[in-house]
GUDRENMAR-294996 format. One record per residue (C-alpha): residue in three letters; x, y, z. Coordinates in steps of 0.1 Angstrom, whole numbers, plus 5000, padded with zeros to 4 digits. Layout:
alaXYZ...
***
This chain:
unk243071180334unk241370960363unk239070810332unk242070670322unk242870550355unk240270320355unk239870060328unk236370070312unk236169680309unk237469480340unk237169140349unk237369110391unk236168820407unk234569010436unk232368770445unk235268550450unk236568740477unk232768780501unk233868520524unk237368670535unk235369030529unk232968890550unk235368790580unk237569110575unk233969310581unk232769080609unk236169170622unk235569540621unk232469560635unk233569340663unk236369560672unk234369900666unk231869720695unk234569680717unk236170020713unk232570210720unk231969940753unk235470030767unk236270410753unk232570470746unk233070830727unk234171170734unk231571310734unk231371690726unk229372000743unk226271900728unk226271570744unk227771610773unk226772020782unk229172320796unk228572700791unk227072910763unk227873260765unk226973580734unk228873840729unk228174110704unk228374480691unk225474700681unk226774850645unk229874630631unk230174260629unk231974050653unk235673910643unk235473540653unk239073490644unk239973770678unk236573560696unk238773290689unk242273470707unk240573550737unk238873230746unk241972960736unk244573080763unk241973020791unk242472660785unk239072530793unk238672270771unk236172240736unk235072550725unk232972590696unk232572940681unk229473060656unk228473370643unk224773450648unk222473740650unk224073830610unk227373870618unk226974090648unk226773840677unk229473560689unk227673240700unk230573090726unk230172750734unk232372550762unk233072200774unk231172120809unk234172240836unk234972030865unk232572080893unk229172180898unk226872390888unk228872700911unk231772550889unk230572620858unk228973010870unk232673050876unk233672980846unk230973240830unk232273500850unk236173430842unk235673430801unk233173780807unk236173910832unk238273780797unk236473970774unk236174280795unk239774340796unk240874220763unk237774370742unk235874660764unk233274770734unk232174400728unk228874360748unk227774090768unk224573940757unk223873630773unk225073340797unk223572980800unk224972660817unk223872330793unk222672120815unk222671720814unk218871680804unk219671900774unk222071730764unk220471380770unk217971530747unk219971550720unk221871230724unk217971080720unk217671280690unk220471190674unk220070820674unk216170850665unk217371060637unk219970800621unk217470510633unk214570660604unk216970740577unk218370360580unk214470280582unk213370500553unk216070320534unk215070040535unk210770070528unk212470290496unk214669990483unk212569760493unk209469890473unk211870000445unk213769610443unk212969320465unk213269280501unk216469120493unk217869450480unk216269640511unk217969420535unk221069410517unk221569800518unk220169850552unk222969610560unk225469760545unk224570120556unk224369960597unk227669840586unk229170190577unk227470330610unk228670110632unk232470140619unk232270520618unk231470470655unk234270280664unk236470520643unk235270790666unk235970550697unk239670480684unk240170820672unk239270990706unk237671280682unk235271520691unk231571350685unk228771610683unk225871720661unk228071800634unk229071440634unk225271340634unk225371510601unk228071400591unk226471020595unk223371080577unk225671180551unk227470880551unk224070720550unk222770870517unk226470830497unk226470480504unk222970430496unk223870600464unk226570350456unk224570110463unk221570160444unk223370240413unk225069870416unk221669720421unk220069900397unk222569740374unk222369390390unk218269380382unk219469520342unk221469260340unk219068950354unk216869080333unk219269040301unk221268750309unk218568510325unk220668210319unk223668370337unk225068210371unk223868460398unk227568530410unk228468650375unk225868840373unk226769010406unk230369010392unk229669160357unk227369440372unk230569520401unk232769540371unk230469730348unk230269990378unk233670000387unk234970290371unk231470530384unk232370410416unk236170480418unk235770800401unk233070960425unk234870850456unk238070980446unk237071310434unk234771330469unk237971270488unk239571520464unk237471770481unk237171610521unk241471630524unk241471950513unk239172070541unk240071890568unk243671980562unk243272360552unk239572400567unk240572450603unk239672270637unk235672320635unk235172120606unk237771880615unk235771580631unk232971630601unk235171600574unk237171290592unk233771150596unk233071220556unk236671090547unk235770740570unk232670740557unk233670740519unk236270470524unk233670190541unk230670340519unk232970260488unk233369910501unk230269820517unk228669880484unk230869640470unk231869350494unk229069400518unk226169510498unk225969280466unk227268950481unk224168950506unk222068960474unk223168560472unk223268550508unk219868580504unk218868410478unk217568660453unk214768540434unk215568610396unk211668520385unk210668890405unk213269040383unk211868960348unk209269110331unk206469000306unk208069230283unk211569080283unk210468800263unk209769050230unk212869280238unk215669120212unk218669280238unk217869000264unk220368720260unk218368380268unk221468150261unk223568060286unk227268250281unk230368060296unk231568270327unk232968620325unk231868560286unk229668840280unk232669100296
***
């Protein structure tokens, strides 16, 4: 059904829209700037600390779902809830309280006085106030993290293409970052490890796209060598297309149906994914393969010896969107 969707053979001048692509992106990013330098991001317990308190039973598993019904009513802000120790331990973890460090002992004791008179067997196991070195720590982390997979990116494309290529996608990908940030500064969501994860994971499904287009790009220089360089860029966009439509869509398929039905801790991951999807889909497209004449691609680095002998390799020069 979505094959047919698709057509197998279009004819879209992509390259024809780069310039208002271009100014529409320039746009974005722009914005996305200016929402992170006046909202910056809310950031979540990992980033900004609170309280970390276990709970647990000797010999049955913990029910995170009654975890869950004791902790909401105290209204004390994000809460994130994990099972650990195999099922028999709650791993409680809570937004930094107002105050200081007495403020957040005081807020210990209230969820333990909490626990004590709404589940008596559960055992308390352990109490520990996140400070702000902690979570400066991870803030650190996090950014080296994303900072060497945009790095690893592009010494892989680069030694796998050109430089051109390299640059192109480690464009595109800082592109996709940058606008996931500034959805997170709009959106006011949660921003913590999981969305960390969730932008590496951006990183690698654009990088995907991407190298499948420009795996296609240096086919087709190599067959068409009389070609214009924009139709080449077109033909490969269009030859693409329908890969590219049907992976994202089937992806989002599966990203809706978790962040609607998957419940509040996976929320902010999968609306990361979901953003993430949408730009990676387009950078690959209007960001990624325009840049390629941007910068001036050198088609000579492309061919090979062998090229000359292979009788596939059209050396005339077809009229344009010909060859479609």
């Amino acid at each position: 059904m979505l094959l047919r969707l698709v057509p197998q053979e279009t004819k879209i001048n992509f390259l024809g829209m780069r310039k208002v692509a271009a100014i529409f992106s320039i746009a974005l990013i722009i914005g996305s700037m200016a929402l992170f330098a006046v909202n910056s991001l809310n950031y979540g317990i990992d980033f900004e600390g609170g309280i970390e308190v276990e709970f647990g039973y000797e010999d049955q598993l913990v029910d995170i779902g009654a975890i869950r019904d004791v902790v909401t009513p105290l209204d004390m802000g994000d809460v994130s809830i994990k099972s650990v120790d195999n099922g028999g331990s709650a791993l409680i973890r809570i937004e930094r309280q107002p105050g200081d460090e007495e403020a957040q002992t005081a807020a210990t004791e209230r969820v333990r006085a909490a626990f004590a008179e709404a589940m008596p067997d559960i055992q308390y196991r352990q109490g520990n106030i996140i400070g702000p070195v902690v979570s400066g720590e991870l803030k650190r982390d996090g950014i080296i993290a994303v900072s060497v997979a945009v790095i690893m990116v592009l010494i892989y494309i680069w030694f796998r293409f050109e430089w051109q290529f390299g640059l192109g996608a480690v464009i595109a990908l800082v592109h996709d970052v940058l606008l996931t940030i500034g959805f997170f500064a709009l959106t006011r969501l949660d921003f913590n490890l999981s969305i960390i994860a969730a932008l590496l994971t951006i990183v690698g499904y654009s990088l995907n796209d991407t190298v499948v287009v420009y795996d296609r790009v240096r086919e087709n220089i190599r067959k068409y060598r009389k070609m214009a360089m924009e139709d080449v860029l077109n033909l490969s966009l269009n030859q693409t297309l329908s890969r590219t439509v049907m992976t994202s869509v089937t992806t989002l398929l599966a990203l809706f149906a978790l962040f609607f039905l998957g419940g509040d801790v996976i929320q902010g991951f999968t609306a990361a994914m979901i953003w993430g999807v949408v730009v990676g889909t387009y950078s690959s497209i209007f960001v990624a393969s325009p840049l390629l004449m941007f910068f001036k691609i050198r088609r000579e680095a492309m061919i090979l010896d062998e090229d000359d002998k292979d009788p596939t390799v059209d050396k005339s020069r077809p009229g344009q969107f010909g060859q479609f």
